[in-house]
C-alpha positions in Angstrom: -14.2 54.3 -12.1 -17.7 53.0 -10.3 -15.7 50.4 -8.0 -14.9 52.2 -4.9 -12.8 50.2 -3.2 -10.8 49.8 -5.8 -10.3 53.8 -6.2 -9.1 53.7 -2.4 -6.8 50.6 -3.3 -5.4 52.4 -5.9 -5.1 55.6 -3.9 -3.4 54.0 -1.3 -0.8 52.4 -3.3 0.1 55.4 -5.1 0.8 57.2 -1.4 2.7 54.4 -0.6 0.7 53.3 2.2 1.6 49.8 1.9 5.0 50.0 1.3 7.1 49.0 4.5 9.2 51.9 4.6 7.3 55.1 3.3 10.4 57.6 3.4 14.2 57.7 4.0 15.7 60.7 5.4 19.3 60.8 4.9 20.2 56.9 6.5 16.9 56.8 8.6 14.1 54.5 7.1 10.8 55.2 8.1 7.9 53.5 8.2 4.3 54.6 7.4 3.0 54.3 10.9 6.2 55.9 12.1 5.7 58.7 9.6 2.4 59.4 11.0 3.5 59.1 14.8 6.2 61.8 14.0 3.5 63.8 12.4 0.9 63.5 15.1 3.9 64.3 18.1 5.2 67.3 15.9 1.5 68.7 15.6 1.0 68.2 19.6 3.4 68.2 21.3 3.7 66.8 25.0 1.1 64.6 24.5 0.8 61.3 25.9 1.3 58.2 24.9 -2.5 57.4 24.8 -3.7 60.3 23.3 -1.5 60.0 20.1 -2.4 56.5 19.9 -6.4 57.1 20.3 -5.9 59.8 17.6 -4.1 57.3 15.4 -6.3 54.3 16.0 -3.8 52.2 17.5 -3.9 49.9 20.2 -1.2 50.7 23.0 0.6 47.9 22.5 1.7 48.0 19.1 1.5 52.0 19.7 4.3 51.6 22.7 6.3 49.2 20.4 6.7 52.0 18.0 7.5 54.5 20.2 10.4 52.2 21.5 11.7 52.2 18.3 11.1 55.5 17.5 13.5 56.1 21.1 16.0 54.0 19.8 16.3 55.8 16.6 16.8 58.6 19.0 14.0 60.6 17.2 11.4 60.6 20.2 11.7 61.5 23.7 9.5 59.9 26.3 9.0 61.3 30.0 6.7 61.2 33.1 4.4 63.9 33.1 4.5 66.3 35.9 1.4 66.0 36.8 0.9 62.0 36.7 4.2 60.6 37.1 2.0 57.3 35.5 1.0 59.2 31.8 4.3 59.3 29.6 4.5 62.8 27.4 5.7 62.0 24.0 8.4 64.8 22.3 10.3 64.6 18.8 14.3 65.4 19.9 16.2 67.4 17.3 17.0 64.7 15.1 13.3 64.0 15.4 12.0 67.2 14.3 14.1 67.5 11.7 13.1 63.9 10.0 9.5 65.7 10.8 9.9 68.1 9.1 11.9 67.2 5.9 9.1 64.1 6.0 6.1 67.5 5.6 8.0 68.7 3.5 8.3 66.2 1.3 5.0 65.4 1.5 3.6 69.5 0.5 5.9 69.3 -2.4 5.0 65.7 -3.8 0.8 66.9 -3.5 1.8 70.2 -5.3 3.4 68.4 -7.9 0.0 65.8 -7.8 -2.0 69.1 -8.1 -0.2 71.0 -10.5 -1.5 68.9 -13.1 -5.4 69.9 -12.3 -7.0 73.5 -12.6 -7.7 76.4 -10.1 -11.6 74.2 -10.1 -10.1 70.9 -10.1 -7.9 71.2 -7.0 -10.6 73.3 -5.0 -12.9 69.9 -6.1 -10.6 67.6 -5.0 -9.8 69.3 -1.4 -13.6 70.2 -1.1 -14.2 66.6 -2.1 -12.0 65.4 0.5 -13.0 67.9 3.5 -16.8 66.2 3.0 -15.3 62.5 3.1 -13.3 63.0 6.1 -16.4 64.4 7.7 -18.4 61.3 6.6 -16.2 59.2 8.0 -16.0 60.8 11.2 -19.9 60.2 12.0 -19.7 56.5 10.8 -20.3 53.8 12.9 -17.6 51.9 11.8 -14.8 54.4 11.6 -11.2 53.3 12.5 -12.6 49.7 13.0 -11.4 47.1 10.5 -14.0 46.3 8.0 -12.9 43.3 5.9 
């Protein structure tokens, strides 16, 4: 396939990207950007509000919006940090980890299946082949920018 946008299309809807809700964990429904917030608190935890954000690409507005409903699903904790009673730390509460988790989980299992169907060369390709894109798209200029 020569077209590269339409490999990343294709990509992205076989991960699901573009469906609303990416996951359901027992009666929870998650969305993709929630997914990834859970992700990013669970891998740092006590971070604030705009450092997840920055590392996601949001904009703290529809960042904050999530995190309220990420509250009110009682899977996120928010509090004032010691230090700067103004920056808000962001924490996933038991409930939270545990959607976290079974979310990774998920996730590990459902890419070991994906590479189970390529060889020892294939997979270490494929992983190489992604290690070098993410790097290229870390030095370009527009990079988390919407490009239409």
């Amino acid at each position: 396939m020569e077209n590269k946008r339409e490999l990343f299309q294709l990509l992205t809807r076989r991960f699901g990207l573009l469906n609303k809700n990416c996951c359901a964990i027992g009666a929870i429904e998650i969305s993709a950007v929630q997914s990834h917030i859970l992700y990013e608190i669970d891998k740092q935890p006590e971070s604030s509000m705009q450092q997840v954000a920055e590392l996601l690409a949001m904009d703290i507005t529809t960042f904050s919006r999530q995190i309220q409903n990420l509250i009110k699903m009682e899977l996120v904790t928010k509090t004032p940090s010691a230090l700067d009673r103004r920056v808000s730390l962001l924490g996933l509460t038991v409930q939270g980890k545990f959607v976290a988790t079974s979310i990774d989980e998920s996730m590990n299992t459902y890419l070991e299946e994906v590479f189970s169907h390529m060889n020892e060369f294939e997979r270490e390709t494929v992983i190489r082949s992604l290690e070098l894109l993410n790097k290229a798209m870390s030095k370009s200029n527009v990079c988390c920018d919407t490009v239409c």
